[in-house]
N, C-alpha and C positions, 0 to 999 in steps of 0.2 A: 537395406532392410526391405522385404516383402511389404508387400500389402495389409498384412495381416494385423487386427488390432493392438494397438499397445497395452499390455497389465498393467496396470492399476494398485498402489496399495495407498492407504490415505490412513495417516498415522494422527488421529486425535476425531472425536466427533460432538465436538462442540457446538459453536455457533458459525466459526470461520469454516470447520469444514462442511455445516449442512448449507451454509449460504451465499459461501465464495466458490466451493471447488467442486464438489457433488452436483449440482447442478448443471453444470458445463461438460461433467467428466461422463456422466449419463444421459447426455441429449444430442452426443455428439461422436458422429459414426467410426472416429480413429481411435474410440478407446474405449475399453474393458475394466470395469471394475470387481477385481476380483478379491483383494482383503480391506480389512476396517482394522484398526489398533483401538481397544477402549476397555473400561472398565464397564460399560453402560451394553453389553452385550443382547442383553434380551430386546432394547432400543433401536440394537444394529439389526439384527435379525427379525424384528418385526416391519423395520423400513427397508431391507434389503436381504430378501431370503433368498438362500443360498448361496452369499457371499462369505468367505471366511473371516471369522473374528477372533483375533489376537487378544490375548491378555496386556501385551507390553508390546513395544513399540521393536523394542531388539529383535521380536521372533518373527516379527513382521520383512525387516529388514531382512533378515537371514531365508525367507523363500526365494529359494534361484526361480520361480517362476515370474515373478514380480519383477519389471521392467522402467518403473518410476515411483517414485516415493514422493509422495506430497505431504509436508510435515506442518501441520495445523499445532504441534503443541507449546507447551507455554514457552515465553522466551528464553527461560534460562538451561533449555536442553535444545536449542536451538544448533548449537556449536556442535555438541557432543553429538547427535542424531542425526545430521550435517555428513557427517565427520564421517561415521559408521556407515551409514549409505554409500557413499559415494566412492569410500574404499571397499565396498563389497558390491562393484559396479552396478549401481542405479545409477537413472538419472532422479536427480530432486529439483521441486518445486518448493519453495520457501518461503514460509511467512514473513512478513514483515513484523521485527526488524529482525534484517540479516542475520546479524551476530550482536553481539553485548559491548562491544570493543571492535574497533577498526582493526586491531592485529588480526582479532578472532577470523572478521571479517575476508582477510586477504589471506589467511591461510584455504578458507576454507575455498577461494579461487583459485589459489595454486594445488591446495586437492585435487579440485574438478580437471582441473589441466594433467596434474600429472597420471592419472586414471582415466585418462581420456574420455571423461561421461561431461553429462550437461547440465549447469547448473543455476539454474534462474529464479528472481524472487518476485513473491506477484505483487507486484505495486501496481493494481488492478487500478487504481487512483489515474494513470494515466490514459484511461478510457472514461473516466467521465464524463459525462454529457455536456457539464457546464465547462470543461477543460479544453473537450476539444473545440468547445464553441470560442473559447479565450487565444487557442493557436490558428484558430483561422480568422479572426478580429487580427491578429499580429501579422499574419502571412499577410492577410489581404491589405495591411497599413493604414486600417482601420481609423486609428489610433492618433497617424500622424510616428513620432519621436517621441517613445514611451519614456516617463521621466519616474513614473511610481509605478509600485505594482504590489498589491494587499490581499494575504489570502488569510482568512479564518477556518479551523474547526472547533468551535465554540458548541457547548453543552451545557445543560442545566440539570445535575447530580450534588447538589448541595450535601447529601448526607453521603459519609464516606463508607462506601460499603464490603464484606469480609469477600476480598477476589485478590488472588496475587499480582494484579494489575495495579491493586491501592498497598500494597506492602510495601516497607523498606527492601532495596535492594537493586541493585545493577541493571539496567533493563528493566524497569517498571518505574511506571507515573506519565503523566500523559504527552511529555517529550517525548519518549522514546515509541509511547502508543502510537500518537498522529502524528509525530514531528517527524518520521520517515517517507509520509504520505507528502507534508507540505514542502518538507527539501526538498524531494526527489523531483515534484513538480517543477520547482524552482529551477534544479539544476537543470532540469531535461530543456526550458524555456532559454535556461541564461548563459548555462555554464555556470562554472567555480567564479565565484565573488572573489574578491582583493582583501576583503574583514568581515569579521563575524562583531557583532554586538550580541549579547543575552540576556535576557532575563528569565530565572527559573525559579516557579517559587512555590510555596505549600500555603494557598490562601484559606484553606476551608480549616472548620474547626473540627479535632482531633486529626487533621491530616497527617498520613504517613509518608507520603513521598507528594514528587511534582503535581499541582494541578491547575498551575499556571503557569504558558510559556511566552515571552513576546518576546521574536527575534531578529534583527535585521544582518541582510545582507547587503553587503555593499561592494556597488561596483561604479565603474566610470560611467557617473551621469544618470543612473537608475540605482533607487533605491526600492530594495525589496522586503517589506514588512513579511513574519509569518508568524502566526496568532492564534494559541489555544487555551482554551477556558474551560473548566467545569462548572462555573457561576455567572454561566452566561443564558439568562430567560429570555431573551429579548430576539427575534428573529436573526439567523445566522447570516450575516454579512459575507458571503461564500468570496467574491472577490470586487477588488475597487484597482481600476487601471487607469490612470492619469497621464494622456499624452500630448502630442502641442496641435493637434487638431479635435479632439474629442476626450471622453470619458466613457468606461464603462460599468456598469456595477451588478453585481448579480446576488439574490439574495436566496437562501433554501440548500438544500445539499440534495446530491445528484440522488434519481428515484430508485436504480436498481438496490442497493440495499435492501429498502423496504419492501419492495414487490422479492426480491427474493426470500428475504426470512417470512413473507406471511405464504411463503409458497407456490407464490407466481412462479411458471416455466420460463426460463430465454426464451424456448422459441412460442409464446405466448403472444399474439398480435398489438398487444399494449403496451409490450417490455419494452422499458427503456426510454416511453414516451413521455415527454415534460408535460405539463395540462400547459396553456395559454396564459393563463393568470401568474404562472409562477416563471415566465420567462425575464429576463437581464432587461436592462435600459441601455444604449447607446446616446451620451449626451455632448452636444456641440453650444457652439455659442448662443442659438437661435431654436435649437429643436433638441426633440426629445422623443426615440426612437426604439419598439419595443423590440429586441434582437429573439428571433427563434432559437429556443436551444438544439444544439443536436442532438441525435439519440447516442443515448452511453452504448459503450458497445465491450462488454466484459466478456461477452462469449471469444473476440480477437485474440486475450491471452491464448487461450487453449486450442485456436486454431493455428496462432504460428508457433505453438512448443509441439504442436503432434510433428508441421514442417519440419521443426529443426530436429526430432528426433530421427523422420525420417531421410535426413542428410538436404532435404528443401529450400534453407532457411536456416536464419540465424534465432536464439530465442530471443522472446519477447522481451526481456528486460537483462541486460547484458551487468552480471554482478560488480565485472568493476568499477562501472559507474555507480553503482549500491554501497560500495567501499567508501566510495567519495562522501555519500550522504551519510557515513555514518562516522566518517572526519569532521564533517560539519555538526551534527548534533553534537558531539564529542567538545570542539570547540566552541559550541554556543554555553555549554555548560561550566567551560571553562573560564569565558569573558562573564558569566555569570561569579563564581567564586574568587576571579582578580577583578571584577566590580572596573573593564578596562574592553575596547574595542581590542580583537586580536588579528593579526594580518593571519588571511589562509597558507600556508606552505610554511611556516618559519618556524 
């Protein structure tokens, strides 16, 4: 491939696409945005004039001029819009979660395969600031012979509110929300556990679907708690790592979110910077240690997918391993309704 910018089309204009993907896709010199899918048109065109705007997502797909498809919409057209992209040669970028179902999931990698385009999901989760700060604690053996290892995304939404996220139905409630973000972590750290334990449960009043998950993975000699709440007020416990020389713990969730949805730029000299007061503790027998966080680095996705589209580089988040993660939510939910630890592969 030339030099020449990559097109752009970004199918949904929500919240994930003004503050995960537009952001990056516009500040960064391998790529062009050239259409919007939405219903919210006057929206698009007031924040991005002269960019074309799509009524539906299909006619979006259907521009031979358009070169990558990034599909911000809601889960359950995930598969289906997947699907149509990729056999009408894009490349896509894909929300989490992958797909609804593992099948869905590995179909839509042998798609990518047999249409020879590229298919990657942004589990942007894997540049957080406190994450990376947690694989260089590991690399550097920080830790010692890690024996635990505890991650929360805990939330305080007490009232159930009208969003197809709180609906009954396949792919929605806040397993499938976060529980993509905290497996993926996990597996990217551990690999594939030996058993899944689950708990999945509908704690809030009038609840519709999941808003409580607590799940362990288990492996030889470490165990891995992962932990999400919506009736959780109390400061988010981000991660607790117990090894035979130290502890770590870190408390807050990583800053690019926020700085992004109130409009903060990446290339903004603050982005991504933790304040001092909100850095981890590293604890030993005798002391007590405040760890720097690193800075999150979410602009990375879209600099190694411009790579791999232009033959560079492999992409950022390799779906078969997304496949994995969404076996395991799959079977957390299962040891959840046989109320029964389940071995992975059987």
């Amino acid at each position: 491939m030339s030099n020449s910018k990559i097109k752009v089309g970004v199918i949904g204009f929500g919240n994930s696409a003004k503050a995960f993907h537009l952001p990056f896709i516009t500040t960064q010199a391998d790529y062009q945005l050239v259409a919007i899918s939405s219903s919210k048109q006057d929206e698009v065109q007031a924040a991005f004039a002269g960019v074309t705007c799509y009524a539906n997502a299909e006619d979006l797909i259907f521009d031979p001029n358009i070169e990558l498809v990034i599909i911000t919409a809601p889960n359950h057209v995930h598969f289906s819009l997947t699907k149509l992209a990729l056999e009408h040669n894009k490349h896509v970028v894909l929300e989490k979660p992958m797909a609804n179902t593992s099948d869905e999931a590995q179909q839509l990698v042998d798609i990518a395969n047999q249409h020879n385009k590229l298919l990657t999901i942004y589990q942007n989760r894997r540049w957080d600031g406190d994450f990376l700060t947690v694989k260089k604690l590991l690399a550097d053996k920080k830790l010692g012979d890690l024996t635990y290892f505890e991650s929360h995304f805990d939330r305080f939404r007490p009232v159930v509110e009208t969003r197809w996220r709180e609906e009954r139905g396949l792919g929605n409630g806040i397993w499938f929300d976060l529980g993509p973000h905290l497996v993926d972590q996990a597996l990217h750290l551990f690999g594939l556990p030996t058993a899944v334990t689950g708990r999945i449960l509908e704690m809030r009043e009038n609840a519709k679907t999941a808003d409580f998950a607590h799940v362990i993975l288990h492996y030889p000699n470490l165990e891995v708690v992962l932990h999400a709440s919506a009736l959780s007020a109390a400061p988010n416990q981000r991660f607790r790592l117990d090894g035979s020389k130290a502890s770590y713990i870190k408390y807050g969730l990583d800053v690019q979110e926020n700085q992004l949805k109130a409009g903060m730029s990446p290339l903004d000299e603050a982005y991504a910077k933790e304040a001092q007061g909100d850095f981890g503790s590293l604890f030993s027998a005798d002391a007590q240690k405040s760890v720097v966080t690193l800075d999150g680095q979410y602009p990375t996705f879209y600099h190694l997918m411009a790579g791999a589209i232009k033959g560079q580089g492999e992409v950022p988040v390799n779906p078969q391993d997304i496949v994995n993660v969404i076996k395991i939510i799959e079977l957390a939910n299962q040891s959840h309704q046989q109320a029964k630890t389940l071995n992975f592969g059987d």
